[in-house]
N, C-alpha and C positions, 0 to 999 in steps of 0.2 A: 483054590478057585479064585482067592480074591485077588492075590498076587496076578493072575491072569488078566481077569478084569480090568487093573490099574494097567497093565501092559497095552493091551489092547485100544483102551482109552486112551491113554499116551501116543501110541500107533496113530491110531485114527483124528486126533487132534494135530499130532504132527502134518500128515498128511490133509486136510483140510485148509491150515495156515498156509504150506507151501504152494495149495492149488488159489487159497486167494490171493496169493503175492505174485503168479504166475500170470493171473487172469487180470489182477491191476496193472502190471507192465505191458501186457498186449494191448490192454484197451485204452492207457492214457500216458504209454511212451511217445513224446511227439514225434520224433524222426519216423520211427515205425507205422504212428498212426497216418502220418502226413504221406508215406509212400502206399500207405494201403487204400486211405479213402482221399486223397487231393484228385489222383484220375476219377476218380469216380463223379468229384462234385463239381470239376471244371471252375472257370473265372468266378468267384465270388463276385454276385450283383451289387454291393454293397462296399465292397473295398474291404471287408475287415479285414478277412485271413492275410490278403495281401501288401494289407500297410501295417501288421502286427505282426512285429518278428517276436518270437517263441524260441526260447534257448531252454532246453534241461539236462545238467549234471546232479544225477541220482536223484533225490526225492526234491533240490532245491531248482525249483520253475520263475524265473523274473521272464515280464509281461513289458513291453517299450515302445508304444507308439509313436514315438518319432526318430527318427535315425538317428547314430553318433556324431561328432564335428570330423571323425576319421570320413563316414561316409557321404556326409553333403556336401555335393557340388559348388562351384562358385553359379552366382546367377546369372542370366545372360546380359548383354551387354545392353540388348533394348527388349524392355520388360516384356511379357507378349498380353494380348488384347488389352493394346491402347488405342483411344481416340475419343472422341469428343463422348462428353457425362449426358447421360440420360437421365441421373437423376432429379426429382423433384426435389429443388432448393424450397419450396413452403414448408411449414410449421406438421404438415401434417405428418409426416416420418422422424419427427423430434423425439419420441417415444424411442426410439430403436437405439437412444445414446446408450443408455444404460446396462443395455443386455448385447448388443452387436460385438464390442473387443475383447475376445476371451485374450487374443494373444498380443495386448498392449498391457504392461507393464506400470506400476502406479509412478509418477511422474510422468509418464505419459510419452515412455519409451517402450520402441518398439524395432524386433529384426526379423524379416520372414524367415518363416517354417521350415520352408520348405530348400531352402539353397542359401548361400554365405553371400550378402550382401556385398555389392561391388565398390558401393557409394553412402558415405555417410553421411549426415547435416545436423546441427542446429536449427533449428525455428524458433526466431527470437517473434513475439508479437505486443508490442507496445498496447499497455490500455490504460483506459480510465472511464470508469461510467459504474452505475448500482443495476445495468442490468445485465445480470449475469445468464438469460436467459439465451441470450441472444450469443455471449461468447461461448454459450455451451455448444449452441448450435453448431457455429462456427467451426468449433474441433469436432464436433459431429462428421461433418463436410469433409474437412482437411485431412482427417483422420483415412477415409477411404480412400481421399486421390492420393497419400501417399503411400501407402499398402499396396494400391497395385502398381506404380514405381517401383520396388521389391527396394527401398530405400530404407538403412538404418536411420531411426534418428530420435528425438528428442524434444519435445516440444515446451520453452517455457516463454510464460506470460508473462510480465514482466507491468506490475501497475504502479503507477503514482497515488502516493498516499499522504500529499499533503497538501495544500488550499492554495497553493499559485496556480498561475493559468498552465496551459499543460505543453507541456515541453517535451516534443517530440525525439528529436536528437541526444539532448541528454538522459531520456529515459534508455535508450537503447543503449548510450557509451556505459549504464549503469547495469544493465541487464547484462549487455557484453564483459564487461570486467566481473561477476560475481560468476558467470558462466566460465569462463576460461581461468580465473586464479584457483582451478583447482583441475590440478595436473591428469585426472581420469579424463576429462572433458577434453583438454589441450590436445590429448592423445587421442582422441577418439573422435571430436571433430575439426576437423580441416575445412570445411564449409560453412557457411553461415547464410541461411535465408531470412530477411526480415520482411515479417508479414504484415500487413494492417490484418483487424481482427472482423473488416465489413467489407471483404473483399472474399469471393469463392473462385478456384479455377474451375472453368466448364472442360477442359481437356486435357485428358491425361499423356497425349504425345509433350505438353510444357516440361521438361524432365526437371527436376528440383534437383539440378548438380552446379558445382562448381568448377572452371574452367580458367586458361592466364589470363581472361577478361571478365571484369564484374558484366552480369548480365542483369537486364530489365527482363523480367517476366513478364509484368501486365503489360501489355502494350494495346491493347483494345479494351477500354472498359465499360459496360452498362450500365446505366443509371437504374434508377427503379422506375423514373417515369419514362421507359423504354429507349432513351435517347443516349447516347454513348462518346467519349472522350480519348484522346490518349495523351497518357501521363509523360511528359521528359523522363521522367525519372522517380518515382515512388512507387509506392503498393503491394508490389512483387520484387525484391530484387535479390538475385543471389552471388555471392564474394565470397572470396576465400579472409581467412582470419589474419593470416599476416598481410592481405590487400589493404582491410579496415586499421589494421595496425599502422600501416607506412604514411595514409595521410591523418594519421592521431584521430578516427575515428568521425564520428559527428560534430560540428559546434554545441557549445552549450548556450550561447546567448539567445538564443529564438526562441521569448516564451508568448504562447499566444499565437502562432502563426507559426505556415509550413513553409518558412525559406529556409531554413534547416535545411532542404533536401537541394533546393537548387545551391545550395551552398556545399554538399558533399558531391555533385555532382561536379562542381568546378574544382573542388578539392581533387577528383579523380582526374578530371581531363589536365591539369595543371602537373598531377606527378605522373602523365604518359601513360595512363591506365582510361583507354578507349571503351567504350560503356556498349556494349555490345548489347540487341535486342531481337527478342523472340520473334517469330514467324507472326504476322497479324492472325491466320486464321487457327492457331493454337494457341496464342497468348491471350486469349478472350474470358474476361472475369466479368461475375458479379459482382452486384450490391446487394448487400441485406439489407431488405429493407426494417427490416427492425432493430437495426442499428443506431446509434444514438450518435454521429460523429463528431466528437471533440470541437467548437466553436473555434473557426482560427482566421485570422487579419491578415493582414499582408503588412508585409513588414518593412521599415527605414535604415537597419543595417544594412552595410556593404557587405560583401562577402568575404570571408577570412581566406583568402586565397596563398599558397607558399612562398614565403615560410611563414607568413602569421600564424599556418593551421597548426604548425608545432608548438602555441602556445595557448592554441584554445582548440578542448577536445577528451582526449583521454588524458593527457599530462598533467591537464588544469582541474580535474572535476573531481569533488567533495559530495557525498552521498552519503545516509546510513538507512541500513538494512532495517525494514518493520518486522518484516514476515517472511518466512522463506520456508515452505514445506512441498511435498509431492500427494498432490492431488492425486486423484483417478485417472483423469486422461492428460494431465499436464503438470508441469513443474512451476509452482506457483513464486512468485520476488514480487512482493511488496516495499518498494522504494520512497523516502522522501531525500527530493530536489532541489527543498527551501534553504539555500546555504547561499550568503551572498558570497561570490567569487573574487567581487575586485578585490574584499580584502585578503585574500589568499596568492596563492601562487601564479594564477593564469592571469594574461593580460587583461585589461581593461576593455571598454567597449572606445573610450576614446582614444586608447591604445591601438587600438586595431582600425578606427576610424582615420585619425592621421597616415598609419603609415599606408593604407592604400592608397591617402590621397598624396601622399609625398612621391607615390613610385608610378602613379596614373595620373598627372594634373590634367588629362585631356581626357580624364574616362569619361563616357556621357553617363545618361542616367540609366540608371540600373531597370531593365525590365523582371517585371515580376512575373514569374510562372506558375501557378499555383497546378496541385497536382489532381484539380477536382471542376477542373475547365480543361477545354479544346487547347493543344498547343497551337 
Protein backbone atom coordinates (compact mmCIF):
# COMPACT_ATOMS: atom_id res chain seq x y z
CA UNK A 1 0.00 0.00 0.00
CA UNK A 2 2.64 2.41 0.71
CA UNK A 3 4.62 1.75 -2.47
CA UNK A 4 1.12 2.85 -3.98
CA UNK A 5 0.75 5.86 -2.09
CA UNK A 6 4.26 7.21 -3.12
CA UNK A 7 3.29 6.36 -6.85
CA UNK A 8 0.30 8.09 -6.92
CA UNK A 9 1.70 11.06 -5.08
CA UNK A 10 4.54 11.17 -7.58
CA UNK A 11 1.59 10.91 -10.34
CA UNK A 12 -0.33 13.60 -9.17
CA UNK A 13 2.62 16.10 -8.45
CA UNK A 14 3.96 15.36 -11.86
CA UNK A 15 0.79 16.22 -13.21
CA UNK A 16 0.16 19.37 -11.27
CA UNK A 17 3.83 20.83 -12.13
CA UNK A 18 3.09 20.24 -15.91
CA UNK A 19 -0.41 21.90 -15.58
CA UNK A 20 1.32 24.97 -13.82
CA UNK A 21 4.12 25.25 -16.52
CA UNK A 22 1.19 24.86 -19.17
CA UNK A 23 -0.98 27.58 -17.62
CA UNK A 24 2.32 30.08 -17.05
CA UNK A 25 3.02 29.97 -21.00
CA UNK A 26 -0.54 30.60 -21.96
CA UNK A 27 -1.06 33.37 -19.65
CA UNK A 28 2.44 35.34 -19.91
CA UNK A 29 3.86 34.03 -23.36
CA UNK A 30 4.05 37.47 -25.08
CA UNK A 31 3.50 36.57 -28.71
CA UNK A 32 0.58 34.53 -27.65
CA UNK A 33 -0.71 36.76 -25.23
CA UNK A 34 -0.37 39.97 -27.56
CA UNK A 35 -2.46 37.87 -30.37
CA UNK A 36 -5.09 36.90 -28.00
CA UNK A 37 -5.80 39.99 -26.01
CA UNK A 38 -4.10 43.23 -28.35
CA UNK A 39 -7.62 42.94 -30.55
CA UNK A 40 -9.30 42.96 -27.64
CA UNK A 41 -7.87 46.18 -26.02
CA UNK A 42 -7.33 48.19 -29.20
CA UNK A 43 -4.86 51.61 -29.39
CA UNK A 44 -3.38 51.94 -25.94
CA UNK A 45 -4.61 55.56 -24.52
CA UNK A 46 -1.40 55.99 -23.12
CA UNK A 47 1.33 54.86 -25.49
CA UNK A 48 2.73 52.10 -23.47
CA UNK A 49 2.11 48.84 -25.00
CA UNK A 50 2.99 50.65 -28.29
CA UNK A 51 6.33 52.44 -27.55
CA UNK A 52 7.53 49.23 -25.37
CA UNK A 53 8.72 46.47 -27.61
CA UNK A 54 8.62 43.16 -25.63
CA UNK A 55 10.92 40.45 -26.97
CA UNK A 56 10.76 36.62 -25.14
CA UNK A 57 13.27 33.71 -25.90
CA UNK A 58 12.11 31.13 -23.15
CA UNK A 59 11.94 32.18 -19.64
CA UNK A 60 14.55 35.33 -20.66
CA UNK A 61 12.04 38.76 -21.19
CA UNK A 62 14.32 42.28 -21.95
CA UNK A 63 11.95 45.39 -21.54
CA UNK A 64 13.31 48.65 -24.30
CA UNK A 65 11.72 51.69 -24.33
CA UNK A 66 13.43 53.21 -26.95
CA UNK A 67 14.28 51.88 -30.25
CA UNK A 68 17.67 50.67 -31.70
CA UNK A 69 20.18 52.99 -33.81
CA UNK A 70 19.26 50.07 -36.62
CA UNK A 71 15.62 51.50 -36.27
CA UNK A 72 15.77 55.29 -35.90
CA UNK A 73 15.05 57.27 -38.63
CA UNK A 74 17.12 60.32 -39.70
CA UNK A 75 15.15 63.62 -38.57
CA UNK A 76 13.55 65.85 -40.92
CA UNK A 77 15.19 68.34 -42.51
CA UNK A 78 12.97 71.32 -40.98
CA UNK A 79 12.08 70.25 -37.30
CA UNK A 80 8.19 70.17 -37.14
CA UNK A 81 6.05 72.86 -34.76
CA UNK A 82 8.44 75.63 -35.18
CA UNK A 83 7.71 79.45 -34.74
CA UNK A 84 7.74 82.06 -32.61
CA UNK A 85 8.29 80.96 -28.21
CA UNK A 86 5.36 81.50 -26.10
CA UNK A 87 7.39 81.11 -23.40
CA UNK A 88 7.58 83.19 -20.25
CA UNK A 89 11.29 84.51 -20.15
CA UNK A 90 10.58 85.86 -16.11
CA UNK A 91 11.96 84.22 -13.18
CA UNK A 92 8.99 82.66 -12.44
CA UNK A 93 9.38 79.06 -14.52
CA UNK A 94 13.17 79.05 -13.05
CA UNK A 95 12.25 76.24 -10.95
CA UNK A 96 11.66 73.83 -13.83
CA UNK A 97 15.71 73.86 -14.41
CA UNK A 98 16.25 71.25 -12.32
CA UNK A 99 13.76 68.67 -13.14
CA UNK A 100 12.72 69.48 -17.08
CA UNK A 101 16.00 67.53 -18.91
CA UNK A 102 15.85 63.96 -18.14
CA UNK A 103 17.45 63.52 -21.79
CA UNK A 104 20.50 66.15 -21.46
CA UNK A 105 23.41 64.56 -20.57
CA UNK A 106 25.96 65.97 -17.87
CA UNK A 107 28.07 68.55 -19.81
CA UNK A 108 25.24 69.50 -21.14
CA UNK A 109 25.06 67.37 -24.10
CA UNK A 110 22.37 66.40 -25.69
CA UNK A 111 20.73 64.13 -29.19
CA UNK A 112 16.98 63.67 -29.66
CA UNK A 113 15.16 60.46 -28.86
CA UNK A 114 13.34 60.08 -31.00
CA UNK A 115 15.31 60.28 -34.88
CA UNK A 116 19.31 60.67 -35.71
CA UNK A 117 20.17 64.10 -35.71
CA UNK A 118 20.74 65.88 -39.05
CA UNK A 119 22.93 68.63 -37.65
CA UNK A 120 25.28 69.09 -34.99
CA UNK A 121 26.87 72.33 -33.04
CA UNK A 122 28.95 73.67 -30.42
CA UNK A 123 27.76 76.54 -28.26
CA UNK A 124 30.50 78.38 -27.16
CA UNK A 125 29.08 81.16 -24.47
CA UNK A 126 31.60 83.60 -23.15
CA UNK A 127 31.19 84.79 -19.49
CA UNK A 128 32.08 86.45 -16.55
CA UNK A 129 30.11 87.65 -13.52
CA UNK A 130 29.28 85.92 -9.62
CA UNK A 131 25.72 85.71 -10.81
CA UNK A 132 25.23 82.47 -11.66
CA UNK A 133 21.61 82.71 -11.35
CA UNK A 134 21.01 84.28 -14.22
CA UNK A 135 23.47 81.98 -16.46
CA UNK A 136 21.40 79.26 -15.25
CA UNK A 137 18.46 80.59 -16.39
CA UNK A 138 19.96 81.31 -19.55
CA UNK A 139 20.62 77.38 -20.37
CA UNK A 140 17.26 76.97 -18.89
CA UNK A 141 15.80 78.97 -22.11
CA UNK A 142 18.60 77.77 -24.70
CA UNK A 143 18.11 74.42 -23.62
CA UNK A 144 14.36 74.13 -24.93
CA UNK A 145 14.79 76.28 -28.19
CA UNK A 146 17.41 73.70 -29.11
CA UNK A 147 15.57 70.55 -28.49
CA UNK A 148 12.98 71.28 -30.63
CA UNK A 149 15.45 72.09 -33.49
CA UNK A 150 16.02 68.21 -33.03
CA UNK A 151 19.90 69.51 -33.00
CA UNK A 152 22.89 67.43 -31.53
CA UNK A 153 24.97 69.44 -29.61
CA UNK A 154 26.88 70.72 -26.69
CA UNK A 155 26.91 73.44 -24.64
CA UNK A 156 30.19 75.03 -22.97
CA UNK A 157 30.62 78.18 -20.96
CA UNK A 158 33.72 79.23 -21.22
CA UNK A 159 34.57 82.05 -18.13
CA UNK A 160 37.45 84.42 -17.21
CA UNK A 161 39.08 83.69 -14.12
CA UNK A 162 41.40 86.33 -13.78
CA UNK A 163 41.31 90.42 -12.71
CA UNK A 164 41.95 92.14 -16.11
CA UNK A 165 39.19 93.65 -17.80
CA UNK A 166 37.17 91.22 -19.83
CA UNK A 167 38.24 90.12 -23.09
CA UNK A 168 35.82 89.09 -25.26
CA UNK A 169 37.65 87.66 -28.24
CA UNK A 170 40.26 85.97 -26.60
CA UNK A 171 38.10 84.33 -24.17
CA UNK A 172 36.32 82.54 -26.99
CA UNK A 173 39.89 81.74 -29.25
CA UNK A 174 40.52 80.09 -25.66
CA UNK A 175 37.23 78.24 -25.28
CA UNK A 176 37.62 77.29 -29.05
CA UNK A 177 41.06 75.84 -28.86
CA UNK A 178 40.32 73.54 -25.54
CA UNK A 179 37.02 72.50 -27.47
CA UNK A 180 38.41 71.24 -30.55
CA UNK A 181 42.20 69.98 -29.36
CA UNK A 182 40.51 66.99 -28.58
CA UNK A 183 39.69 64.87 -31.56
CA UNK A 184 35.85 63.49 -30.26
CA UNK A 185 34.83 67.20 -30.61
CA UNK A 186 36.71 67.94 -34.06
CA UNK A 187 34.80 64.99 -35.21
CA UNK A 188 31.61 65.59 -34.09
CA UNK A 189 31.34 69.24 -34.43
CA UNK A 190 31.63 70.97 -37.64
CA UNK A 191 29.65 73.97 -36.32
CA UNK A 192 30.22 76.48 -34.07
CA UNK A 193 27.56 79.00 -32.38
CA UNK A 194 28.72 81.63 -30.10
CA UNK A 195 26.38 82.84 -27.84
CA UNK A 196 26.32 85.91 -25.39
CA UNK A 197 24.81 84.44 -22.18
CA UNK A 198 21.91 87.70 -21.97
CA UNK A 199 20.71 87.13 -25.08
CA UNK A 200 17.31 84.62 -25.44
CA UNK A 201 15.89 83.59 -29.05
CA UNK A 202 12.09 84.13 -29.10
CA UNK A 203 11.83 81.74 -32.43
CA UNK A 204 12.38 78.59 -33.15
CA UNK A 205 12.21 78.92 -37.23
CA UNK A 206 16.17 80.83 -36.36
CA UNK A 207 17.60 77.16 -37.12
CA UNK A 208 21.12 76.91 -35.09
CA UNK A 209 23.01 75.33 -38.25
CA UNK A 210 26.02 76.06 -40.14
CA UNK A 211 26.16 76.88 -43.90
CA UNK A 212 29.39 78.17 -46.62
CA UNK A 213 28.56 81.60 -45.03
CA UNK A 214 29.05 82.66 -41.35
CA UNK A 215 25.50 83.68 -40.27
CA UNK A 216 24.22 86.58 -37.74
CA UNK A 217 21.36 85.18 -35.95
CA UNK A 218 20.44 88.19 -33.85
CA UNK A 219 19.38 90.51 -36.05
CA UNK A 220 16.54 92.29 -34.04
CA UNK A 221 17.37 92.75 -30.49
CA UNK A 222 15.25 94.00 -27.46
CA UNK A 223 16.22 95.73 -24.68
CA UNK A 224 14.62 95.44 -21.42
CA UNK A 225 13.45 98.90 -21.31
CA UNK A 226 11.29 97.66 -24.54
CA UNK A 227 13.30 99.54 -27.02
CA UNK A 228 15.30 97.39 -29.69
CA UNK A 229 18.62 97.59 -31.77
CA UNK A 230 20.40 95.47 -34.45
CA UNK A 231 23.74 94.38 -33.89
CA UNK A 232 26.39 94.32 -37.28
CA UNK A 233 27.59 91.66 -36.16
CA UNK A 234 27.54 89.86 -32.44
CA UNK A 235 25.24 88.07 -30.00
CA UNK A 236 24.13 85.21 -32.16
CA UNK A 237 26.37 84.17 -34.70
CA UNK A 238 26.90 80.72 -36.33
CA UNK A 239 30.32 79.53 -38.45
CA UNK A 240 31.74 76.61 -39.38
CA UNK A 241 35.23 75.51 -37.45
CA UNK A 242 37.46 75.64 -40.22
CA UNK A 243 35.63 79.37 -41.18
CA UNK A 244 37.08 80.64 -37.53
CA UNK A 245 40.12 78.74 -38.28
CA UNK A 246 41.01 80.54 -41.87
CA UNK A 247 40.98 84.05 -40.46
CA UNK A 248 43.06 82.80 -36.88
CA UNK A 249 39.99 83.34 -35.01
CA UNK A 250 39.19 86.44 -32.82
CA UNK A 251 41.93 89.20 -31.97
CA UNK A 252 43.28 89.08 -28.63
CA UNK A 253 44.16 92.83 -28.17
CA UNK A 254 40.51 94.24 -27.14
CA UNK A 255 40.54 94.27 -23.51
CA UNK A 256 37.63 96.24 -22.09
CA UNK A 257 35.60 96.86 -25.16
CA UNK A 258 33.58 95.20 -27.93
CA UNK A 259 35.68 96.03 -31.19
CA UNK A 260 36.81 92.58 -30.99
CA UNK A 261 33.71 91.80 -32.95
CA UNK A 262 33.80 94.69 -35.62
CA UNK A 263 37.31 93.47 -35.99
CA UNK A 264 36.36 89.70 -36.75
CA UNK A 265 33.65 90.96 -38.82
CA UNK A 266 36.23 92.64 -41.14
CA UNK A 267 38.49 89.76 -40.58
CA UNK A 268 35.59 87.68 -42.48
CA UNK A 269 34.62 90.21 -45.10
CA UNK A 270 38.52 90.69 -46.05
CA UNK A 271 38.95 86.68 -46.53
CA UNK A 272 35.61 86.73 -48.97
CA UNK A 273 33.56 85.06 -46.31
CA UNK A 274 30.07 87.51 -46.82
CA UNK A 275 28.30 87.37 -43.32
CA UNK A 276 24.94 86.42 -44.21
CA UNK A 277 21.87 87.39 -41.78
CA UNK A 278 18.58 86.01 -40.48
CA UNK A 279 15.19 86.83 -41.53
CA UNK A 280 14.27 90.19 -39.10
CA UNK A 281 11.11 88.64 -38.02
CA UNK A 282 12.63 85.21 -36.70
CA UNK A 283 16.00 86.68 -35.77
CA UNK A 284 14.27 88.48 -32.68
CA UNK A 285 16.08 88.10 -29.18
CA UNK A 286 15.90 88.98 -25.84
CA UNK A 287 17.53 90.57 -22.98
CA UNK A 288 17.75 89.22 -19.56
CA UNK A 289 17.15 91.44 -17.73
CA UNK A 290 18.95 90.19 -14.83
CA UNK A 291 21.99 90.05 -16.56
CA UNK A 292 24.85 91.84 -15.33
CA UNK A 293 26.76 92.85 -18.87
CA UNK A 294 30.46 92.94 -18.68
CA UNK A 295 31.37 96.94 -18.66
CA UNK A 296 32.96 97.82 -22.18
CA UNK A 297 34.68 101.18 -23.94
CA UNK A 298 35.02 101.76 -27.22
CA UNK A 299 38.16 101.27 -28.28
CA UNK A 300 41.57 103.11 -30.31
CA UNK A 301 42.87 100.09 -32.00
CA UNK A 302 42.80 99.68 -35.73
CA UNK A 303 41.57 96.64 -36.81
CA UNK A 304 43.96 93.63 -37.46
CA UNK A 305 42.77 93.31 -41.08
CA UNK A 306 44.83 90.34 -43.66
CA UNK A 307 47.41 89.45 -43.21
CA UNK A 308 47.98 91.03 -39.81
CA UNK A 309 45.05 88.64 -38.55
CA UNK A 310 47.69 85.75 -39.02
CA UNK A 311 49.55 87.11 -36.43
CA UNK A 312 47.18 88.10 -33.91
CA UNK A 313 44.53 85.46 -32.84
CA UNK A 314 44.76 81.69 -32.49
CA UNK A 315 48.55 81.60 -33.41
CA UNK A 316 49.42 84.25 -30.87
CA UNK A 317 47.49 83.44 -27.76
CA UNK A 318 48.95 82.06 -24.33
CA UNK A 319 46.14 80.76 -21.84
CA UNK A 320 46.03 78.26 -18.89
CA UNK A 321 43.36 76.16 -17.88
CA UNK A 322 41.69 76.95 -14.08
CA UNK A 323 38.86 74.57 -14.25
CA UNK A 324 37.36 72.44 -16.57
CA UNK A 325 34.52 69.86 -15.50
CA UNK A 326 30.94 68.91 -16.81
CA UNK A 327 28.42 70.39 -15.00
CA UNK A 328 24.57 69.31 -15.22
CA UNK A 329 23.49 71.29 -18.09
CA UNK A 330 26.89 72.50 -19.43
CA UNK A 331 30.46 71.98 -19.87
CA UNK A 332 32.22 74.26 -17.62
CA UNK A 333 36.38 76.01 -18.81
CA UNK A 334 37.45 78.33 -16.48
CA UNK A 335 40.28 80.32 -18.26
CA UNK A 336 42.86 82.90 -17.32
CA UNK A 337 43.87 85.59 -20.00
CA UNK A 338 46.47 87.54 -17.99
CA UNK A 339 49.46 86.63 -20.12
CA UNK A 340 51.14 89.62 -21.66
CA UNK A 341 51.67 88.82 -25.40
CA UNK A 342 54.00 91.31 -26.81
CA UNK A 343 56.49 89.25 -24.96
CA UNK A 344 55.60 86.23 -26.76
CA UNK A 345 55.12 85.21 -30.15
CA UNK A 346 52.12 87.30 -31.53
CA UNK A 347 52.67 90.72 -32.96
CA UNK A 348 52.59 93.82 -31.09
CA UNK A 349 49.78 96.40 -30.78
CA UNK A 350 52.30 98.80 -32.51
CA UNK A 351 53.14 96.21 -34.79
CA UNK A 352 49.82 95.96 -35.98
CA UNK A 353 49.34 99.87 -35.67
CA UNK A 354 52.05 100.68 -38.32
CA UNK A 355 51.55 98.26 -40.66
CA UNK A 356 47.94 99.36 -41.22
CA UNK A 357 49.00 102.62 -41.38
CA UNK A 358 51.84 101.89 -44.01
CA UNK A 359 49.34 100.01 -46.39
CA UNK A 360 46.18 102.71 -45.66
CA UNK A 361 47.93 106.29 -45.41
CA UNK A 362 44.49 107.63 -46.44
CA UNK A 363 42.28 105.37 -44.15
CA UNK A 364 39.85 107.96 -42.38
CA UNK A 365 39.01 107.38 -38.99
CA UNK A 366 37.71 104.32 -37.81
CA UNK A 367 33.84 104.27 -36.95
CA UNK A 368 32.98 102.59 -34.03
CA UNK A 369 30.09 100.07 -33.90
CA UNK A 370 29.37 98.77 -30.76
CA UNK A 371 27.08 95.83 -30.61
CA UNK A 372 24.61 97.28 -27.89
CA UNK A 373 23.44 100.49 -30.04
CA UNK A 374 21.36 101.07 -33.30
CA UNK A 375 23.58 100.47 -36.34
Amino acid sequence: MASFRMIWMFLFAAAALNLANYTFYYYFDPPSYRKRIMPLLGKSKDGYLAEHNIDNEGMKTTFSSKPTDKEISWCPKTPPNLGPISEDISLRNYEKLGKMYWDVLPGGIYKPPECKARYSAAIIVPYRGNNRTSLNYFLYLIHQFLMKQQLEYQIFVIEQGDTKPFNHGKLINAGFTEIYRRKDNKDKFKCVILHEPYLVPMDTRNLYRCSHRPRQLAVNVEKPDNSAYEPLFGGAIAIRADQYIRVNGFSNKYWGNDADLEDMFLRLKYSNFSVERSFTFIGTYATLKIYDVPAIEKSNLEQTTPPMNMLDGLTSMSYSVIEYGMETHHTYLNVSIDVDEENGAGASISEILFWNKFNKPDKREQTHIPISCSK
